[in-house]
C-alpha positions as CSV (number, residue, x, y, z in Angstrom):
1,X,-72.9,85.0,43.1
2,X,-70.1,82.8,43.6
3,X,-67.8,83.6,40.4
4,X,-65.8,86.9,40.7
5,X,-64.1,89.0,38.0
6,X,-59.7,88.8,38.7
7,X,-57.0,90.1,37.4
8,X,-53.3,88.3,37.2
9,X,-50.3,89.4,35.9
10,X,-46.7,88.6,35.2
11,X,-44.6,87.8,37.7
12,X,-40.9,87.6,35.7
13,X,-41.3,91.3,33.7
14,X,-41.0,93.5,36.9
15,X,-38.2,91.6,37.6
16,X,-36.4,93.0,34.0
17,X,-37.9,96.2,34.1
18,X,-40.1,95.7,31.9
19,X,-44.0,96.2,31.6
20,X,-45.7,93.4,33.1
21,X,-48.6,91.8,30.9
22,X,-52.0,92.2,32.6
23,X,-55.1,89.6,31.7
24,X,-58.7,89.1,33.5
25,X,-60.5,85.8,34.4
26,X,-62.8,84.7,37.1
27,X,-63.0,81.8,39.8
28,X,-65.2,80.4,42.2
29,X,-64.4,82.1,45.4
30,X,-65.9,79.4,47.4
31,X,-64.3,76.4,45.7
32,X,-61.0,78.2,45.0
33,X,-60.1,80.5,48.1
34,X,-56.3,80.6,47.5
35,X,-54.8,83.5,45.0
36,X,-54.7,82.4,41.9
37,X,-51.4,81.1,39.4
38,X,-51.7,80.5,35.9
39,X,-49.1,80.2,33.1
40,X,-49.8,83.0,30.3
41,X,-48.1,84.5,27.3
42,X,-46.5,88.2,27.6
43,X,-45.5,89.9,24.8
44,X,-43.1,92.1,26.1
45,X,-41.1,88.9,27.0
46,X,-42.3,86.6,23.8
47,X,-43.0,83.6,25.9
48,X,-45.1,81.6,28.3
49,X,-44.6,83.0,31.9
50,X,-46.3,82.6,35.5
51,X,-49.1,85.1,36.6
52,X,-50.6,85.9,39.7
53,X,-53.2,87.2,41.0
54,X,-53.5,90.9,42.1
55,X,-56.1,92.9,44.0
């Protein structure tokens, strides 16, 4: 299989001490090799911020 099951989270809550928001995707591991960024809502914070991907 080429998809596989990721999990990102927020980049800017550690930062304030706060709990980071956590959500799960999946990619393409042979188109998309590089970690994955996207720009996702956390509630903690009450607006759009930049996760990343962890292992």
């Amino acid at each position: 299989m080429a998809r596989e099951v990721i999990t990102i989270e927020c980049t800017e809550a550690r930062k304030l001490g706060k709990s980071p928001s956590r959500y799960t995707t999946s990619r393409n591991k042979k188109l998309q090799t590089e970690k994955t960024e996207l720009k996702k809502y956390n509630p903690a914070l009450r607006r759009h911020t930049l996760h990343k991907e962890i292992k």
